[in-house]
C-alpha positions as CSV (number, residue, x, y, z in Angstrom):
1,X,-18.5,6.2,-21.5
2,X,-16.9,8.8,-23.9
3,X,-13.7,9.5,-23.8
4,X,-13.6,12.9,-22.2
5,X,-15.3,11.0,-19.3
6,X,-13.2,8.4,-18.9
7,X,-10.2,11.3,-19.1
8,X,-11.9,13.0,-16.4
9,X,-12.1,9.9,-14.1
10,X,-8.6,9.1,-14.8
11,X,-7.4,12.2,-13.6
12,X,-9.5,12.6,-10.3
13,X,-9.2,8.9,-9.4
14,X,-5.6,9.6,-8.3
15,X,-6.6,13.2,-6.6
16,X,-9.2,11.0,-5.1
17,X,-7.1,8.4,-3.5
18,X,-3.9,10.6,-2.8
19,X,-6.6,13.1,-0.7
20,X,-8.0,9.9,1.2
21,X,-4.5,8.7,1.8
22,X,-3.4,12.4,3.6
23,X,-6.3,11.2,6.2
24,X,-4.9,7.9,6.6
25,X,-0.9,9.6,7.3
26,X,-3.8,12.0,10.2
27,X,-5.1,8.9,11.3
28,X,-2.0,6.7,11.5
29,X,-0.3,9.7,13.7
30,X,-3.0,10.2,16.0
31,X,-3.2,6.5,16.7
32,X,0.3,6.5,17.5
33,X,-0.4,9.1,19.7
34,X,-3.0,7.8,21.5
35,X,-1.4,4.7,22.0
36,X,1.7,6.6,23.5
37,X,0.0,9.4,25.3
38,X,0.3,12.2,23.5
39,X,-2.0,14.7,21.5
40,X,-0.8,14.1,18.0
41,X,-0.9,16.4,15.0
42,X,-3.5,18.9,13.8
43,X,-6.2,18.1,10.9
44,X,-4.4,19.4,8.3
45,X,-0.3,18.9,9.3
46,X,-0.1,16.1,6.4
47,X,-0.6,18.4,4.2
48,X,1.5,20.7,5.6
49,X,4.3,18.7,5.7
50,X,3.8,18.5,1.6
51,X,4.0,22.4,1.0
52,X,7.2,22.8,3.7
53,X,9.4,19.8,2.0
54,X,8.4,20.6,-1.7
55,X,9.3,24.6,-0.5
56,X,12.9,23.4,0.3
57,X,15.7,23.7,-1.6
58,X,16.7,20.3,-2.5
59,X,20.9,20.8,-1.5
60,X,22.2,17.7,-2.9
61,X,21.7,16.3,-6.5
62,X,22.5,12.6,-7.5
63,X,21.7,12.9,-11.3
64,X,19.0,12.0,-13.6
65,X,18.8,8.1,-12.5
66,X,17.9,9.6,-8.7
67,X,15.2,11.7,-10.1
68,X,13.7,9.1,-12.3
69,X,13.6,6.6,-9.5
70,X,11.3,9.3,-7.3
71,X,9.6,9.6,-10.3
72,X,8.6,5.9,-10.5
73,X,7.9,5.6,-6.7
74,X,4.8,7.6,-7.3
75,X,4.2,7.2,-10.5
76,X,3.6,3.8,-10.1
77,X,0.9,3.9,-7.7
78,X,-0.6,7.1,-9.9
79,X,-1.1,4.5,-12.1
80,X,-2.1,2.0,-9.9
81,X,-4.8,4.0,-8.7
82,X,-6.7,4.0,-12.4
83,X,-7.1,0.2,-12.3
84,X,-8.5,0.8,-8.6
85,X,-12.4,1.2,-9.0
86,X,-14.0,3.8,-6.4
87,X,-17.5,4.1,-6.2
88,X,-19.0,5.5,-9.0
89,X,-15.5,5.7,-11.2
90,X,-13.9,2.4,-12.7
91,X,-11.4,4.1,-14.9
92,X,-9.8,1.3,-16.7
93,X,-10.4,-1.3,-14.2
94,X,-12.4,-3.2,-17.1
95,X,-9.3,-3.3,-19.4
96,X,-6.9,-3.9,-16.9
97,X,-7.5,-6.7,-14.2
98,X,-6.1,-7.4,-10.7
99,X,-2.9,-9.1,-11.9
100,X,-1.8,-5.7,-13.9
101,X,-2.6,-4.0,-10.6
102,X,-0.1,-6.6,-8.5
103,X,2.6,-5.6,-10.7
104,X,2.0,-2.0,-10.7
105,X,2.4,-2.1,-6.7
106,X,5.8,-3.4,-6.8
107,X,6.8,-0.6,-9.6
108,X,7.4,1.8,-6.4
109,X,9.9,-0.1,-4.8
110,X,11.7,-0.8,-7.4
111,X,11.8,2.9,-8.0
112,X,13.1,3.8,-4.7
113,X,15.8,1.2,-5.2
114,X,17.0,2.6,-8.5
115,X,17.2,6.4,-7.0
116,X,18.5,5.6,-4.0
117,X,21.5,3.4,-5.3
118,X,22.6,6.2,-7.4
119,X,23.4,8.0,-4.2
120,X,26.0,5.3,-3.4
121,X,25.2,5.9,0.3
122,X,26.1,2.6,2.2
123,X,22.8,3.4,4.7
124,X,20.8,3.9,1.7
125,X,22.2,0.7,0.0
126,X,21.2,-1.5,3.1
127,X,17.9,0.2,3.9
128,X,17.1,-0.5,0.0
129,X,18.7,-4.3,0.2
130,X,16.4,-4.7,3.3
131,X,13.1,-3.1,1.6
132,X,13.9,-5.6,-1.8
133,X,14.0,-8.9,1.1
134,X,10.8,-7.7,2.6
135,X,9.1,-6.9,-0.5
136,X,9.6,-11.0,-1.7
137,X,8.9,-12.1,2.1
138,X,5.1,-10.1,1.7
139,X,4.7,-11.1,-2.2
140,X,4.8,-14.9,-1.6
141,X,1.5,-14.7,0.5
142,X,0.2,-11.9,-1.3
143,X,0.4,-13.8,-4.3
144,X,-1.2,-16.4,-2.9
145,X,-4.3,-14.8,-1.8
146,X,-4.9,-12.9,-5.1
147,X,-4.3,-16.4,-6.8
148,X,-7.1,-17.2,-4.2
149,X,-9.4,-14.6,-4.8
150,X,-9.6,-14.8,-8.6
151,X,-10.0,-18.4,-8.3
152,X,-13.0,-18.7,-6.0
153,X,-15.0,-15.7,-8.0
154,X,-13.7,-16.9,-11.0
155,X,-12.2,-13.7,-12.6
156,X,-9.5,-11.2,-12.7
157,X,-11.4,-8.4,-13.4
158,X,-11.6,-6.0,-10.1
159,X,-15.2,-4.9,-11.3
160,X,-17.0,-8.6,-11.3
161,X,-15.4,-9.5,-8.5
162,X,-17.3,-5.8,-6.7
163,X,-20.3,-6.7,-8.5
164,X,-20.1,-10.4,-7.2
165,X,-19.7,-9.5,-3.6
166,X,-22.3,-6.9,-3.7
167,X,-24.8,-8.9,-5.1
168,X,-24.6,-11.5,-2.8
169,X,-24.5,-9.5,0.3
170,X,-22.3,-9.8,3.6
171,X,-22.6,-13.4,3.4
172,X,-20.6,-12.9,-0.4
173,X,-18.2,-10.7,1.0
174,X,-14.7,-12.2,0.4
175,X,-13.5,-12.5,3.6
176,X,-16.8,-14.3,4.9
177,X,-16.4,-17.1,2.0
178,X,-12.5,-16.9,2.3
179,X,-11.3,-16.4,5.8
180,X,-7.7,-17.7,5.9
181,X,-7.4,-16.0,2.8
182,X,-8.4,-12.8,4.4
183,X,-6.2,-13.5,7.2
184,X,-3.5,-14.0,5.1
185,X,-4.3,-11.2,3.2
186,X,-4.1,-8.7,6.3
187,X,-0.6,-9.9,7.3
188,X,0.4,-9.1,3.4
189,X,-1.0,-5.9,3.9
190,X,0.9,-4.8,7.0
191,X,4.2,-6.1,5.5
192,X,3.3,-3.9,2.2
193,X,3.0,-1.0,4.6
194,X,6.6,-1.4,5.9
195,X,5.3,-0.3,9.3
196,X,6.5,-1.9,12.8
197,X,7.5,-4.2,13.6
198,X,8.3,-4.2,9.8
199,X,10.1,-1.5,9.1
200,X,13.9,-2.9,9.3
201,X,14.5,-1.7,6.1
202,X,14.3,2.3,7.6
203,X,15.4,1.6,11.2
204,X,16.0,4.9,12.3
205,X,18.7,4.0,15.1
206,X,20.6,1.8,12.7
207,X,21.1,3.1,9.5
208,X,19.4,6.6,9.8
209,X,16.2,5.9,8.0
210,X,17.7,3.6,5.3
211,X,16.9,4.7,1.7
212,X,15.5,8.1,3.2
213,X,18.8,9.3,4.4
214,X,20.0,11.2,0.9
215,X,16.4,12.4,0.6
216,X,15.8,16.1,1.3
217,X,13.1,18.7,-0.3
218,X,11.4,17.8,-3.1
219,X,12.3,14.1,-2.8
220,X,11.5,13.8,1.1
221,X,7.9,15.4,-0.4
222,X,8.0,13.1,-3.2
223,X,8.3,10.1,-0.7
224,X,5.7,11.1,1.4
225,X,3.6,11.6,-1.3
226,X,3.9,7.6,-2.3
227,X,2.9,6.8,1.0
228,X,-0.1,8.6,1.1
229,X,-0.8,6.7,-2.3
230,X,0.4,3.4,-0.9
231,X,-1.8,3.6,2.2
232,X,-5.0,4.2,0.2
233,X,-4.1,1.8,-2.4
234,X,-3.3,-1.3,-0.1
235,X,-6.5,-0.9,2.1
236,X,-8.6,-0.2,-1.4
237,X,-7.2,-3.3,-2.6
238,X,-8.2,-5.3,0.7
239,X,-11.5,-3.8,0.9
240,X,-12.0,-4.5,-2.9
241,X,-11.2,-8.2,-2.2
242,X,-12.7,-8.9,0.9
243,X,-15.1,-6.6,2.0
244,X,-17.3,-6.0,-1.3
245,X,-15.6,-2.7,-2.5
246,X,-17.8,0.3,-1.7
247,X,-21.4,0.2,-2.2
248,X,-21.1,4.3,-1.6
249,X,-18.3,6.8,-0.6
250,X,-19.4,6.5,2.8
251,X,-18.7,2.9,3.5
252,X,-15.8,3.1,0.7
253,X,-14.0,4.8,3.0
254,X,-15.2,3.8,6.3
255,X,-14.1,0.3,5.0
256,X,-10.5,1.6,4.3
257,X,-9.9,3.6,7.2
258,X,-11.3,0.3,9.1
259,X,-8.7,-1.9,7.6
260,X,-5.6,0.7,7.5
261,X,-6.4,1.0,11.5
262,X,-5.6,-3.1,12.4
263,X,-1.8,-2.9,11.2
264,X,-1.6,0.9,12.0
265,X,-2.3,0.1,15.4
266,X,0.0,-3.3,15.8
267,X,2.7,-1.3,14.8
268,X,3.0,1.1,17.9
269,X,2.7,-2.1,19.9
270,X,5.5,-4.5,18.6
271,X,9.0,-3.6,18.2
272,X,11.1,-4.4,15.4
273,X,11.6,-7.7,13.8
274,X,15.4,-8.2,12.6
275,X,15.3,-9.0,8.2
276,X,15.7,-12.6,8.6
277,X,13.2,-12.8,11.5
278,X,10.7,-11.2,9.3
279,X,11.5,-13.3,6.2
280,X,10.5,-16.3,8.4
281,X,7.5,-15.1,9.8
282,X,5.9,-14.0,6.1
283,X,7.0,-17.9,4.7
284,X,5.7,-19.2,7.6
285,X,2.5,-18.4,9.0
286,X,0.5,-16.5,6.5
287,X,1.5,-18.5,3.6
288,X,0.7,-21.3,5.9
289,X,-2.6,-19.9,6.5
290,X,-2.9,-18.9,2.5
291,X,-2.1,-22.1,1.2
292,X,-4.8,-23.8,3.7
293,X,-7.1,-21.2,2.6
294,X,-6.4,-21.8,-0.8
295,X,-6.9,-25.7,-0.6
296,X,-10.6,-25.1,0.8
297,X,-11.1,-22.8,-2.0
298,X,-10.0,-25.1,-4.2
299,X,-11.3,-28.5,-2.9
């Protein structure tokens, strides 16, 4: 590949994935809608929504440190997106392997935490100590299962483990050779999505949206920007473990819109679990269910 290729793919892989995640946001409202009896938005309000909160004026300032920590939410997952192969683009997926991948997905977080503690807001300061307990409840089993997965195909790299799947066939897939794994794996997933019943650390009637509560204009856009990015890349990830990556763009995406719709679904249907509740449940049952998966593929 020469390097003006490579440059290329590095710059649409993240246009790419942030246009795929603005039909996930459509998706995940309308099946909230559904599920409560209502229309739900138009195709393209996501993107609306964008172009109205970057078109505000952003009223309130909290210094550099704020701005930088915005800055990192979605820069991280810009970044996390070029070590994410799509079909036909594999960016630096070959130099960089799964476990420089798990690392750039907690960058995010710890982005919002720096921006919004230099707001000094109490809300934001417990929404943000209640998104840091939730991210180590969901990284103990998600730990696990990419342990998992890289031991049972025997590599890091996010490419061999495609190829690996796909050239043994459904049967390869990882969630047909690992299923506790890839049970595990979807409970890790819903807690990375902070969706109910995990989203204590917003909790609207509570603490007025938590960290989100000194974010206006630009960095209410910036925000809603990340999640696009962090739906895509979670269900990419999931599909890249366990479901043989994307043979074509078709069933890429089919694949992702698939998985995003389990959790998106179960979280209209729950309510909300309390922090300590949910720190239980995530060191309970699926790393329960990781480390029994892991001990078959081990054994």
């Amino acid at each position: 590949m020469s390097l003006i290729e490579l440059l290329l793919e590095l710059l649409l892989m993240p246009l790419l994935a942030f246009v795929i995640g603005l039909g996930m946001v459509l998706m995940m409202r309308r099946i909230g809608a559904r599920l409560q009896r209502r229309v739900g938005p138009p195709f393209f309000q996501p993107l609306y929504d964008i172009v109205k909160l970057y078109g505000k004026r952003t009223q309130t300032s909290h210094g550099l440190i704020h701005d930088i920590g915005i800055v990192m939410a979605v820069g991280g997952y810009v970044a996390a997106e070029t070590l994410l192969p799509m079909p036909g683009m594999n960016g630096i997926a070959a130099k960089g392997g799964l476990i420089t991948l798990v690392y750039l997905m907690m960058v995010p977080s710890l982005g919002m935490a720096l921006g919004v503690g230099q707001c000094a807001n109490p809300n934001g300061s417990i929404g943000i100590g209640r998104a840091l307990t939730a991210m180590l409840a969901y990284d103990v089993p998600f730990v696990i299962v990419v342990f998992g997965v890289a031991f049972h195909f025997g590599s890091t790299n996010l490419m061999s483990i495609i190829e690996i799947q796909q050239a043994a066939g459904i049967t390869g897939w990882g969630a047909a050779q690992m299923p506790l794994l890839a049970i595990a794996g979807l409970f890790a997933l819903h807690g990375m999505l902070g969706k109910q019943p995990f989203e204590i650390y917003i909790a609207p009637a509570e603490i007025a949206t938590g960290p989100m509560v000194e974010m206006s204009g630009k960095f209410m856009g910036g925000l809603f920007v990340m999640q696009s990015f962090q739906l895509y890349t979670a269900s990419a990830l999931y599909v890249t473990l366990f479901l043989g990556g994307g043979e074509n763009w078709l069933f890429f995406i089919v694949k992702c819109f698939a998985v995003l719709a389990i959790p998106v679904s179960l979280a209209f249907l729950f309510p909300r679990y309390r922090t300590e509740d949910l720190v239980r449940l995530f060191w309970k049952w699926p790393v329960m269910i990781g480390l029994i998966g892991l001990a078959f593929v081990m054994r």
